[in-house]
TIRO-24577 format. One record per residue: residue number from 1; residue in three letters; chain; y, z, x of N, C-alpha, C in turn. Coordinates in steps of 0.001 Angstrom, whole numbers, plus 500000, padded with zeros to 6 digits. Example, Ala and Ser with C-alpha at 12.3 -4.5 7.8 and 13.67 -1.06 7.14 Angstrom:
2
(1 "Ala" "A" (494310 507800 513190) (495500 507800 512300) (496700 507800 513200))
(2 "Ser" "A" (497750 507080 512850) (498940 507140 513670) (500030 507870 512900))
//
This chain:
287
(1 "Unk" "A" (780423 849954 631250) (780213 851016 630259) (779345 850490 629118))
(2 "Unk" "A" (778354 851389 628772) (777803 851197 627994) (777786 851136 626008))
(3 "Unk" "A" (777650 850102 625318) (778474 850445 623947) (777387 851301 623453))
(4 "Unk" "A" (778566 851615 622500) (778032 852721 621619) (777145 852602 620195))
(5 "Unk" "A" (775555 852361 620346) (774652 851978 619442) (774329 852665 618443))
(6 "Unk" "A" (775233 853429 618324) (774345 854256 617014) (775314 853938 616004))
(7 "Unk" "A" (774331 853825 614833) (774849 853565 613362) (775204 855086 612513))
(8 "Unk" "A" (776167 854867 612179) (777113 856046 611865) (776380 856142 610127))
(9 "Unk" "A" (776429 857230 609498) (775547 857148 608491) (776791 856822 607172))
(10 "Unk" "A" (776378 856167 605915) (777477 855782 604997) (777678 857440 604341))
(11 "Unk" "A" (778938 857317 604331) (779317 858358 603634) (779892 858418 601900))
(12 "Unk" "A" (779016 859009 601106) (779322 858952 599706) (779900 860732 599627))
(13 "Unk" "A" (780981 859999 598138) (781676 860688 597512) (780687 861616 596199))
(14 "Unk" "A" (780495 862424 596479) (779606 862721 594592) (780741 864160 594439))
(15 "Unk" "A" (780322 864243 592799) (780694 865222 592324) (779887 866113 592130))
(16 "Unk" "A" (780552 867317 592669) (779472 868798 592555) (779218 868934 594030))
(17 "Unk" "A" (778063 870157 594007) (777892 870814 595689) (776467 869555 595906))
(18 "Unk" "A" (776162 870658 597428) (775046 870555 597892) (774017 870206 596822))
(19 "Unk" "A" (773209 869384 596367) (771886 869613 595686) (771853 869317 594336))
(20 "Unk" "A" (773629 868617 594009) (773784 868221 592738) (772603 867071 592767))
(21 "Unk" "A" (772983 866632 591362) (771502 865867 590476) (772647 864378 591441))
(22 "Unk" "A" (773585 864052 591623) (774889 863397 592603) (773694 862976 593263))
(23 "Unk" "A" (773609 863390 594314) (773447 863837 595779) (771581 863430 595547))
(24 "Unk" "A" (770829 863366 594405) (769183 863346 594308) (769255 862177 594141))
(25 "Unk" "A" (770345 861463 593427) (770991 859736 592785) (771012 859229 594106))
(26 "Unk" "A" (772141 859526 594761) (772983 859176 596227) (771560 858696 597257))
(27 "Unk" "A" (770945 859483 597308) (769585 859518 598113) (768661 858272 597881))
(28 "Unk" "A" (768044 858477 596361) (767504 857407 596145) (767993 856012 596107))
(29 "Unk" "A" (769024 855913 596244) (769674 854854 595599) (769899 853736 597223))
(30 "Unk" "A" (769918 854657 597888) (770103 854174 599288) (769198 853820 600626))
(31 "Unk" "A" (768460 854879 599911) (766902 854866 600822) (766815 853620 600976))
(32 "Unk" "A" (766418 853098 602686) (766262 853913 603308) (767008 854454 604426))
(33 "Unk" "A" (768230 854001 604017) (769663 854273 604919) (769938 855778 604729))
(34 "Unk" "A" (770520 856077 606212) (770776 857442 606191) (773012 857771 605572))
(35 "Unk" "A" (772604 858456 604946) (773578 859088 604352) (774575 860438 604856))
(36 "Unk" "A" (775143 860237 604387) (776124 861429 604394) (776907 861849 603440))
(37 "Unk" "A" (776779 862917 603019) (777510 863464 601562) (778544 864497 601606))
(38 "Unk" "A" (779720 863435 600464) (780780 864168 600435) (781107 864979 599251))
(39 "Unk" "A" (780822 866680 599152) (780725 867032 597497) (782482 867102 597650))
(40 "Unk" "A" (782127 867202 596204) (783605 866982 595106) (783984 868125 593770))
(41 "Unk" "A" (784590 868451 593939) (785198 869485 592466) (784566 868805 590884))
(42 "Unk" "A" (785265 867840 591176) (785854 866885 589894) (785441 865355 589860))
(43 "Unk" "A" (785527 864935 588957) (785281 863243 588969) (786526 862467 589715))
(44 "Unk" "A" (787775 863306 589159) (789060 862643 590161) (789315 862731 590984))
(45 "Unk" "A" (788682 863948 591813) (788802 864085 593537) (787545 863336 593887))
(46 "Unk" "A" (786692 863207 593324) (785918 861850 593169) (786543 860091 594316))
(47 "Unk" "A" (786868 860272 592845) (788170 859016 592653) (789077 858445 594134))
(48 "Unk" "A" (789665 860001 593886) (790795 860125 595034) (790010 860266 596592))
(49 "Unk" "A" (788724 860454 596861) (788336 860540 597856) (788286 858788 598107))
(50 "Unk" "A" (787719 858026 597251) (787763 856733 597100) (788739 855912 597724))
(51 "Unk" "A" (789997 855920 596885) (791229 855590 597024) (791690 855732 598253))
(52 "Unk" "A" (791815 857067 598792) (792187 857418 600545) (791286 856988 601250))
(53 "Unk" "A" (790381 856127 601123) (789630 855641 601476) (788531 856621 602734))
(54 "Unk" "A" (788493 858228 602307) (787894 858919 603033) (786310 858736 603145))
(55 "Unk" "A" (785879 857925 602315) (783991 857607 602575) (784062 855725 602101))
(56 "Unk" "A" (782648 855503 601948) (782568 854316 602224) (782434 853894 600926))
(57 "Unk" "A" (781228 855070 599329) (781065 854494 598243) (781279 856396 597360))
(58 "Unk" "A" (781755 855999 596108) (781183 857347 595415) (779742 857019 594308))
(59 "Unk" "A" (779878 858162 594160) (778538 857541 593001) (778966 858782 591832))
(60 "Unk" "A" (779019 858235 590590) (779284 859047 589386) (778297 858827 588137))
(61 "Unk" "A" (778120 859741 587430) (777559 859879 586441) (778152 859554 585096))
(62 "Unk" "A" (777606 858598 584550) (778507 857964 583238) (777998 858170 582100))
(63 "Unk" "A" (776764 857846 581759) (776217 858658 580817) (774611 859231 580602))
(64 "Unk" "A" (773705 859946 580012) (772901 860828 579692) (772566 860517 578538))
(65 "Unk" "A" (770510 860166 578497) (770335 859964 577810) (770211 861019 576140))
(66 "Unk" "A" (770694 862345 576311) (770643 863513 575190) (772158 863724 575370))
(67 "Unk" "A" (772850 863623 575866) (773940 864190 575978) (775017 862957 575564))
(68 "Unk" "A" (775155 862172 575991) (775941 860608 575538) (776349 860850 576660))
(69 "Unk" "A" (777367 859321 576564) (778606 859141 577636) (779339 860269 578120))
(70 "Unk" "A" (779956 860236 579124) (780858 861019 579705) (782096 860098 579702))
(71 "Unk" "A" (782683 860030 578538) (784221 859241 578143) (785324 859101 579151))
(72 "Unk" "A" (785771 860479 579440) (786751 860536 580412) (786396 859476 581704))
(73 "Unk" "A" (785376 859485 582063) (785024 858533 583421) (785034 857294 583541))
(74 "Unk" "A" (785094 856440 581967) (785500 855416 581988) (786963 854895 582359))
(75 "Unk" "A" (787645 855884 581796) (789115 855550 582477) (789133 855473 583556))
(76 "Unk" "A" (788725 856608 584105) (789065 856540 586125) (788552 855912 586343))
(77 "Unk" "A" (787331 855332 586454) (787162 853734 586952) (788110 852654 587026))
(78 "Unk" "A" (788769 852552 585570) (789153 851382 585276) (790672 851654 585776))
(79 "Unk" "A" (791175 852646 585923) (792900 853260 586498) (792634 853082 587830))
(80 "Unk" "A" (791370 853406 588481) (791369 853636 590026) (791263 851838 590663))
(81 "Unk" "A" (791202 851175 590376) (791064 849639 590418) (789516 850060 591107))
(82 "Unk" "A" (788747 850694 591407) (787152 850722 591667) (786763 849573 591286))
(83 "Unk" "A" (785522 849257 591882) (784680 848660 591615) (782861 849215 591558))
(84 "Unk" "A" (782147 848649 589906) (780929 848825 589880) (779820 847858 591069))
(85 "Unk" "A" (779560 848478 591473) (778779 847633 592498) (776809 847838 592431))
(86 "Unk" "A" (776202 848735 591775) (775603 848892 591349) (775211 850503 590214))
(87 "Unk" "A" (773739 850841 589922) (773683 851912 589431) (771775 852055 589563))
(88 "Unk" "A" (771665 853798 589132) (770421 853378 589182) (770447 854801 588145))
(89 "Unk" "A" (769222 854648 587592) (769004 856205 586524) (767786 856878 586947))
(90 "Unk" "A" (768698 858310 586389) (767785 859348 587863) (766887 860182 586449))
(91 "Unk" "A" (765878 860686 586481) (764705 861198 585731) (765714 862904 585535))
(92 "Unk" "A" (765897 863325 585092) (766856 864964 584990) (765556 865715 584743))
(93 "Unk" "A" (765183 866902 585810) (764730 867489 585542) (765133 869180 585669))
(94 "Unk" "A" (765712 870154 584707) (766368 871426 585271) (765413 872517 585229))
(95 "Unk" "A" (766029 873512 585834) (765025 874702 586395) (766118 875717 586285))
(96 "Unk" "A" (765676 876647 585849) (766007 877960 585736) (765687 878864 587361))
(97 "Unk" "A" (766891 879178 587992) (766928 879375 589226) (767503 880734 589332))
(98 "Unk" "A" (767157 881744 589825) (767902 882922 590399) (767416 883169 591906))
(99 "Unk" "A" (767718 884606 592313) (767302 885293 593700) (766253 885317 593611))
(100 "Unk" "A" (765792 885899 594821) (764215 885896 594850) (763535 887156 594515))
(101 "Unk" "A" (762663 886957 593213) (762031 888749 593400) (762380 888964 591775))
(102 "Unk" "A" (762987 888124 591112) (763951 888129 589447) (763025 887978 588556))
(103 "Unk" "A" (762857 887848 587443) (762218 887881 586112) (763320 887396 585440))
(104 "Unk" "A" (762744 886241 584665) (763303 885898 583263) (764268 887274 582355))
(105 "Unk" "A" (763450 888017 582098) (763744 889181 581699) (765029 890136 582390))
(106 "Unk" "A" (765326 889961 583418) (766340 890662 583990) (767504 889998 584063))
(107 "Unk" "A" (767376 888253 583425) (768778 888035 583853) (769684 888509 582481))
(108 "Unk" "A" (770817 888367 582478) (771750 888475 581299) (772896 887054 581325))
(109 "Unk" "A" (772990 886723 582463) (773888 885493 582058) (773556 884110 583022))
(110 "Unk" "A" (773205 883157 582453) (772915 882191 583266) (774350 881152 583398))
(111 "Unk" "A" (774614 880307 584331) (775354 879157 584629) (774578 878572 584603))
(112 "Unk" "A" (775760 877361 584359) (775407 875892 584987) (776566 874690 584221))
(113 "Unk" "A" (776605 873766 584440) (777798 872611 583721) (777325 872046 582731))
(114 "Unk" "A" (778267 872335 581452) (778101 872280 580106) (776665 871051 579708))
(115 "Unk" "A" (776483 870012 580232) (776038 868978 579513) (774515 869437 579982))
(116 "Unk" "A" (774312 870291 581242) (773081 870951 581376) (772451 871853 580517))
(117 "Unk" "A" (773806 872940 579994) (772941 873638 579268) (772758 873151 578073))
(118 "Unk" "A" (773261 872259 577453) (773268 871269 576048) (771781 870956 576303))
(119 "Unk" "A" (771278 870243 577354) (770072 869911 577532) (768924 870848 577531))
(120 "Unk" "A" (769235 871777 577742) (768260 872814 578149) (768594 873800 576743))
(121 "Unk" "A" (769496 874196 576024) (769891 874865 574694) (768237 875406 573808))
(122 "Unk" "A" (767818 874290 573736) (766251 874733 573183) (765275 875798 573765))
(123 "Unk" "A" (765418 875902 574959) (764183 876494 575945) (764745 878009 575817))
(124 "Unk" "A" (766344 878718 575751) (767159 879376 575792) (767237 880130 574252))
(125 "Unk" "A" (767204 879610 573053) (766871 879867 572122) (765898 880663 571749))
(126 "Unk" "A" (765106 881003 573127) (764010 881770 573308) (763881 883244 573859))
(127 "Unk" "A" (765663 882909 574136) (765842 884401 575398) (767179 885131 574629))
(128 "Unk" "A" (767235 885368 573281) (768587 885646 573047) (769813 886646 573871))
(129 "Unk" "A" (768701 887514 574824) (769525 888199 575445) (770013 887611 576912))
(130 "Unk" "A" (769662 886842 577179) (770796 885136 578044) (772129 884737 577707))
(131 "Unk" "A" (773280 885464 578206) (774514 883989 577459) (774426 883290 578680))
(132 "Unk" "A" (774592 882158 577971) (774746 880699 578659) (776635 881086 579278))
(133 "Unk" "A" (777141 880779 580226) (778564 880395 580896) (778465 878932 581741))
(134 "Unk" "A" (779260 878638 581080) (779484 877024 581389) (780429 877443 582962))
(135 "Unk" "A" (780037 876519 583529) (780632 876045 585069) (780857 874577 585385))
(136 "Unk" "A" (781329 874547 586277) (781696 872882 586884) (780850 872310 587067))
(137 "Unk" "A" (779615 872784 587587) (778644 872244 588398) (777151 872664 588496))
(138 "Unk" "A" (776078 872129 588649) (774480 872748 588391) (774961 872758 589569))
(139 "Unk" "A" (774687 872396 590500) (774650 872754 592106) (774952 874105 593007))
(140 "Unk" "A" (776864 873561 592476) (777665 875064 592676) (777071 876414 592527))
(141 "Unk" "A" (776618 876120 590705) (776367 877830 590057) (775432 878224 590881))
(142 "Unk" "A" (774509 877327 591644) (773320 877677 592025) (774376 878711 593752))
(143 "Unk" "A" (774764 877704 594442) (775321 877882 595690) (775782 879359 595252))
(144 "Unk" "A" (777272 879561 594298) (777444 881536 593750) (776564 882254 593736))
(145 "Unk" "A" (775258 881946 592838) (774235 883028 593184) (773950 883104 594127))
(146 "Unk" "A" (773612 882451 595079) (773205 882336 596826) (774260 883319 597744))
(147 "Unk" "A" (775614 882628 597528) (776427 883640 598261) (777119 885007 597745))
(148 "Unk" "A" (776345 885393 596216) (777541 886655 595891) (776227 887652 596061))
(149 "Unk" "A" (774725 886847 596044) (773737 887888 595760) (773389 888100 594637))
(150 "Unk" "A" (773601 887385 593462) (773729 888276 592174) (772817 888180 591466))
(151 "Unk" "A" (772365 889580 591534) (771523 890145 590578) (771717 890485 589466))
(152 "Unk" "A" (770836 889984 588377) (770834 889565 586566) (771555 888445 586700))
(153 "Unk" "A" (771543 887391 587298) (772723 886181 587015) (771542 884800 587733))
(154 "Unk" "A" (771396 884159 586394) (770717 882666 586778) (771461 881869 586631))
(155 "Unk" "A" (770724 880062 587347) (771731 879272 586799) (770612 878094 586756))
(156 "Unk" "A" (771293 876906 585830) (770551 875932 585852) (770424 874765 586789))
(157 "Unk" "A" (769717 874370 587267) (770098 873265 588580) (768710 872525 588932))
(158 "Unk" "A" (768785 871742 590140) (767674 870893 590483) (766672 871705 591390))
(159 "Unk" "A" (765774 871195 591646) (764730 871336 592587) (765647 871354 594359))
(160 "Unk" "A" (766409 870641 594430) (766839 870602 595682) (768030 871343 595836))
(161 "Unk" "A" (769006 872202 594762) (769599 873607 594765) (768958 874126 594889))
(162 "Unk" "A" (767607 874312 594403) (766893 875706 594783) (766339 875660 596288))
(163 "Unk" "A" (766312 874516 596429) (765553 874677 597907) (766424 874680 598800))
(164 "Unk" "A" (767650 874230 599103) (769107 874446 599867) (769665 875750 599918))
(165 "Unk" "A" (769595 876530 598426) (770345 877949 598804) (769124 878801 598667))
(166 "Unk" "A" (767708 878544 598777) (766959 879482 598976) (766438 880658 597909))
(167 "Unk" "A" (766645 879992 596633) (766717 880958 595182) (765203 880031 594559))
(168 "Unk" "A" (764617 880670 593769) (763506 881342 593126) (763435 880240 592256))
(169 "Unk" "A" (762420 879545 591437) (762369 878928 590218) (761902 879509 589307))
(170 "Unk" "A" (762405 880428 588484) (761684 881210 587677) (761316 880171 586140))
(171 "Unk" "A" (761752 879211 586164) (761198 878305 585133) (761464 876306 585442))
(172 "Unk" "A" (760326 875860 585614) (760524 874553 586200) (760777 873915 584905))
(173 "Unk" "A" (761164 872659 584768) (760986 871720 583752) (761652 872061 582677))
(174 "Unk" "A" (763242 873047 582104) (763448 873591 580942) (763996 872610 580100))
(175 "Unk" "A" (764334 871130 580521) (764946 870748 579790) (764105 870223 578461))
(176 "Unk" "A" (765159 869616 577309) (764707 869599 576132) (763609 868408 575917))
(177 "Unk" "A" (764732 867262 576444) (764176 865884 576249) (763107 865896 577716))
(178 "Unk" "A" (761850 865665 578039) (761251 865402 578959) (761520 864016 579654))
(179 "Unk" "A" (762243 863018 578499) (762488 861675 579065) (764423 861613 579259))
(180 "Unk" "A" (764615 862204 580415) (765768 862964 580072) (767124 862011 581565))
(181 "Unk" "A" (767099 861110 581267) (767850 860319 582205) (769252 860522 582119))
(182 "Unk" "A" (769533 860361 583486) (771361 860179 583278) (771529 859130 584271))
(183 "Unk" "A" (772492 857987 584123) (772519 857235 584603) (774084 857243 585393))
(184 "Unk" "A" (773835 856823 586723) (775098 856878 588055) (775290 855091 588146))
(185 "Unk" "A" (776836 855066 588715) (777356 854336 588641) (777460 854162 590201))
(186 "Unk" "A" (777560 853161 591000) (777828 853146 592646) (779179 852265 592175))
(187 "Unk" "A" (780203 853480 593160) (781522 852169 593062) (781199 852158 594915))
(188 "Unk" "A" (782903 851446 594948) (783226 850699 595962) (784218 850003 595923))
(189 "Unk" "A" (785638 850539 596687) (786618 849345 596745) (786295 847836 596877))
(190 "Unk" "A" (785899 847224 596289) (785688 846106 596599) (785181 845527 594893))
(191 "Unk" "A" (784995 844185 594693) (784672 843251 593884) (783162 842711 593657))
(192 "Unk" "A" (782950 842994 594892) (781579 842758 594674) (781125 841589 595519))
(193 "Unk" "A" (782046 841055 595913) (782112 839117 596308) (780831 839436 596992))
(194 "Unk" "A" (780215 840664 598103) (779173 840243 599080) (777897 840141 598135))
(195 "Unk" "A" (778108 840486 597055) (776643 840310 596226) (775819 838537 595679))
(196 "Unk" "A" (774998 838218 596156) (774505 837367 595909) (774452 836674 594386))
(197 "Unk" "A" (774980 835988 593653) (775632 835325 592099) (773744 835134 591321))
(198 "Unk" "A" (773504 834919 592184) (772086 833887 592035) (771165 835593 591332))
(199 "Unk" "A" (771658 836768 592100) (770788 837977 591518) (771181 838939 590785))
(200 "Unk" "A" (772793 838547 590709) (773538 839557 589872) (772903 839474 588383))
(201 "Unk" "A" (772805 839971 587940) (772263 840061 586010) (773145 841085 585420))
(202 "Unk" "A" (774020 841871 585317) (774615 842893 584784) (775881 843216 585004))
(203 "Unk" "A" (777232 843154 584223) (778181 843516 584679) (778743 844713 583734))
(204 "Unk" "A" (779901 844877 583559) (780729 845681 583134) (782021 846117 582579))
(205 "Unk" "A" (782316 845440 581305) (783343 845087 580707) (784413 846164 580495))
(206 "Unk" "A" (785422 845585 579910) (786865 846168 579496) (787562 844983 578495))
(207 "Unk" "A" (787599 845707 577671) (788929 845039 576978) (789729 845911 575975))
(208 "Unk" "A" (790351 845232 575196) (791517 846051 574056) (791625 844761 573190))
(209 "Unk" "A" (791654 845628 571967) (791544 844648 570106) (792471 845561 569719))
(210 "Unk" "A" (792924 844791 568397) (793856 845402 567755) (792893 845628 566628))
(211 "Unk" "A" (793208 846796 565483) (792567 846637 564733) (792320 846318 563390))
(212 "Unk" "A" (791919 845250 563420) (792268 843961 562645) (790609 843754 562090))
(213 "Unk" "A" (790763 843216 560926) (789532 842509 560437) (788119 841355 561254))
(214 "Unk" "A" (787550 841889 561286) (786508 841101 562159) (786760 840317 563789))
(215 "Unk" "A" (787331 841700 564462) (787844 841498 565676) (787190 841407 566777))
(216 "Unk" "A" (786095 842645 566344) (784973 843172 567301) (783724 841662 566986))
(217 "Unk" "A" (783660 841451 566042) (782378 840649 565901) (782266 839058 566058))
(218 "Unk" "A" (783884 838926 566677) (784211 837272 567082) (783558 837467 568244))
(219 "Unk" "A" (783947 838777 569256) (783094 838917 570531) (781918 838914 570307))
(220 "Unk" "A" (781322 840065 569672) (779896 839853 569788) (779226 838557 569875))
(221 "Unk" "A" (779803 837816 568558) (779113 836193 568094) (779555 836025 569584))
(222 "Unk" "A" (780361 835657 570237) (780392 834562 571123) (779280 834966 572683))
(223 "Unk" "A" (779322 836304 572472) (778463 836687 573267) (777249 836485 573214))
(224 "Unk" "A" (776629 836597 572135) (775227 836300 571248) (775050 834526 571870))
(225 "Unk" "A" (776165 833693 571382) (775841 832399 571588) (775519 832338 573195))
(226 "Unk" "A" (776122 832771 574144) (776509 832581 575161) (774766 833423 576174))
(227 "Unk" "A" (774059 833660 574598) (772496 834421 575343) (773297 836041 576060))
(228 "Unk" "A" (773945 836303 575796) (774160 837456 576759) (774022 838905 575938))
(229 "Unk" "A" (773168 840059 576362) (772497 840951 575660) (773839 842397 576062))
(230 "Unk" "A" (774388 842913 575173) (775158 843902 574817) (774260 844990 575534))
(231 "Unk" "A" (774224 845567 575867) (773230 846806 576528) (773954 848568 575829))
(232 "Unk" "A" (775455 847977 576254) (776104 849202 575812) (777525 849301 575360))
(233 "Unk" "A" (778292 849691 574373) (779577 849398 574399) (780486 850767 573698))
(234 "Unk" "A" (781655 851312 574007) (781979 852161 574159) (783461 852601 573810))
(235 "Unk" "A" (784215 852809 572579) (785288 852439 572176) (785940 853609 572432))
(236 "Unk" "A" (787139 853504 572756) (788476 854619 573224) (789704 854552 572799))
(237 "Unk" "A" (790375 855379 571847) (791622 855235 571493) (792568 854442 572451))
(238 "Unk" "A" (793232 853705 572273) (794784 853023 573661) (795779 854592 573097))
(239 "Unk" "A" (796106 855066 574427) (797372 855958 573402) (798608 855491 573470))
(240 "Unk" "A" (799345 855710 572078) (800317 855406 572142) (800531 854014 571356))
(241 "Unk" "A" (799281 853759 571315) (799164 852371 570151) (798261 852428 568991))
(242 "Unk" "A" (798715 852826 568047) (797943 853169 566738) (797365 852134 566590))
(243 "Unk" "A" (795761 852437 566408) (794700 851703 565886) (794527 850550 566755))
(244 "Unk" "A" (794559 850657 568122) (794180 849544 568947) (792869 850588 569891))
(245 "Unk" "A" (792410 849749 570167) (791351 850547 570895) (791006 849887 571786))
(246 "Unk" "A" (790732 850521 572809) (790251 849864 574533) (788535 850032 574532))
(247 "Unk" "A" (787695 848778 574569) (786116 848710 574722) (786079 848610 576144))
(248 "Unk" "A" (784447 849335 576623) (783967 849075 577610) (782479 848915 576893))
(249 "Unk" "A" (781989 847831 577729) (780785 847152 577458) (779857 846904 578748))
(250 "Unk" "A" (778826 846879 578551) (778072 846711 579437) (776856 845256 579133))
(251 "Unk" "A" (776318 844786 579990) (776305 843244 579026) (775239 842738 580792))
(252 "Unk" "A" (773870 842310 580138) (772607 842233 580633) (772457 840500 580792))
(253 "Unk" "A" (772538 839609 581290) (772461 838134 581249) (771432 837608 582532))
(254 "Unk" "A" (771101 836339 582113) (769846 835582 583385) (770552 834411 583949))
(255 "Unk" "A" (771873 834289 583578) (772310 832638 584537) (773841 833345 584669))
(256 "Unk" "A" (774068 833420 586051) (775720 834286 586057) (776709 832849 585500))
(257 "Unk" "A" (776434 831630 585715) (777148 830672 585402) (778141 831033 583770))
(258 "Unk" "A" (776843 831082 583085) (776887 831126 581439) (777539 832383 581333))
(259 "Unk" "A" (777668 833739 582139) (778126 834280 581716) (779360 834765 581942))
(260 "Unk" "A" (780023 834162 582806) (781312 833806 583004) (782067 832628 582550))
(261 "Unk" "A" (781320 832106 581762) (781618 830967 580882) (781899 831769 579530))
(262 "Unk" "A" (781307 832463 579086) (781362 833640 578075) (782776 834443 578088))
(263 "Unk" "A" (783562 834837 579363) (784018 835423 579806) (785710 834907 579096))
(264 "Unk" "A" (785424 833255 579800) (786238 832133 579367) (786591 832785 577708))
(265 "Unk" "A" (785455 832297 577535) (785445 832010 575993) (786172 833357 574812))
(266 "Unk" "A" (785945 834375 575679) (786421 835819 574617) (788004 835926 575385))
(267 "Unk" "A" (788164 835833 576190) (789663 835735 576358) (790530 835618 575730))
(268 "Unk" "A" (790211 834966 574819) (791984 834500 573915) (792088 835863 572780))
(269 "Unk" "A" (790429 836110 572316) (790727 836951 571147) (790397 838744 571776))
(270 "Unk" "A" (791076 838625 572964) (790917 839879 573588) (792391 840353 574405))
(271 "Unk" "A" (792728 841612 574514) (794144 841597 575931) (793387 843021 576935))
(272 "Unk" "A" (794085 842120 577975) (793396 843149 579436) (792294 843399 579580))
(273 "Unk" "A" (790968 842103 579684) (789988 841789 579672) (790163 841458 581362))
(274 "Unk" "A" (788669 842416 581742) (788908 843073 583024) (786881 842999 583227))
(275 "Unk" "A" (786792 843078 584373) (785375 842916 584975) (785360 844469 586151))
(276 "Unk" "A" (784821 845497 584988) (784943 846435 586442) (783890 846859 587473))
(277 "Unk" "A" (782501 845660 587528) (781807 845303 587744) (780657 844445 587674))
(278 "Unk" "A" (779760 843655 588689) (779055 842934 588608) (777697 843077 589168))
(279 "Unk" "A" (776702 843516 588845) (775490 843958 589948) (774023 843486 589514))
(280 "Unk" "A" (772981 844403 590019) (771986 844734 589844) (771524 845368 588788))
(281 "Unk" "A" (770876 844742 587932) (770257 845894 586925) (769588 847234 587683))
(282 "Unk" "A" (770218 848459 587275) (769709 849445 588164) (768081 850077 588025))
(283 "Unk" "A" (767443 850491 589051) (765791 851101 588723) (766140 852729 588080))
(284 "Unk" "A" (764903 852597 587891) (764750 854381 587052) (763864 855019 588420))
(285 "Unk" "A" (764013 856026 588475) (763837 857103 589019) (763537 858240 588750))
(286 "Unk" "A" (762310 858755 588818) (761473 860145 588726) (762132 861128 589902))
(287 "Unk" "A" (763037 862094 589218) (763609 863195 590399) (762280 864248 590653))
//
């Protein structure tokens, strides 16, 4: 009997439908391996697709360069024991999408998921007779108009919603910022161990300070000494513990040696100092 040669395609977790900005990340990020995509409600069925170990990686969106962080997602990372294994930042470009045959002028209510229309808010300012309705998802809102038919009803979404459910671009390019990135996270049960030490440059911190007089800036200094460049850092109430706060940091270095020597070194004046990844500095990407 003959074995069975074919390579089964990796299956990722994203959040949102068909044609999310997920799924434009997921693509590039993998090329030139073939894929398979698993959409998601939520960031925690996300998560939980992870955990049950129903696909192989998810990929999430952490933060946006007009919009900030997406806060909540730092936790589930760090609750789900995940691992960062790489990331890459995708170019956001949204479009004003309905049926086919529509005018600007005829719609009355557009969708799409809040941090889209935040982005796009300016271009809209133009149409007062538009309300904006927030939804879960650019993708989705797009997929409802597709299957209810609906006429006077746009939504905001990508180039590849419109071309999946077959709806109209009645305005390309609406967003505000033209340099308009959001940057995805690739997890993966795992640690990372198969990644080569020698090319890793970027990891992904956690810790908790109390808040105390010059707590935050013993880290920094030692980090500073240690050559290692802060990229991003991100403070969150602990609940339940007044005035302690849980950091996530993100932290850019050229010798992994030194910077796990660093690691050493902030330990004592830190608790539940945690690595929730180690990778690749991620590429940018024109969607």
């Amino acid at each position: 009997m003959e074995e069975n040669s074919e390579i089964k395609p990796i299956t990722i977790a994203i959040q949102g439908g068909y044609g999310a900005f997920h799924e434009i990340a997921a693509k590039a990020y993998f090329e030139p391996l073939e894929i398979d995509i698993k959409p998601n409600n939520t960031f925690k069925d996300l998560i939980t697709s992870l955990t049950q170990r129903e696909v192989d990686y998810g990929i999430m969106a952490i933060e946006n360069s007009l919009a900030g962080s997406i806060i909540p997602n730092y936790a589930l990372i760090k609750d789900s024991k995940m691992h960062i294994v790489g990331e890459i930042y995708l170019r956001i470009r949204q479009n004003l999408v309905a049926l086919k045959g529509q005018k600007i002028e005829d719609l009355k209510e557009v969708y799409s998921h809040p941090m889209a229309i935040l982005q796009c808010q300016l271009f809209f300012d133009n149409y007062p007779h538009i309300t904006l309705i927030e939804s879960i998802d650019t993708a989705l809102s797009a997929k409802m108009l597709q299957e209810g038919k609906l006429i006077g009803k746009g939504a905001i979404a990508s180039d590849l919603a419109a071309e999946k459910y077959g709806l109209e671009i009645l305005a390309p390019g609406i967003e505000t910022n033209k340099m308009n990135y959001t940057r995805f996270l690739i997890l993966k049960e795992t640690n990372g161990d198969q990644t080569d030490n020698s090319i890793v440059n970027k990891a992904s911190l956690h810790f908790a300070l109390a808040h105390k007089s010059g707590s935050l800036s013993k880290i920094l200094s030692i980090l500073s000494y240690y050559d290692i460049n802060l990229s991003k850092i991100q403070s969150l109430p602990i609940m339940g513990k007044d005035w302690e706060y849980q950091f996530y940091v993100d932290v850019i270095f050229d010798d992994y040696d030194w910077y796990r020597k660093s690691l050493d070194a902030i330990r004592p004046f830190t608790s539940e100092l945690g690595v929730l990844g180690e990778y690749i500095k991620g590429k940018s990407i024109m969607e």
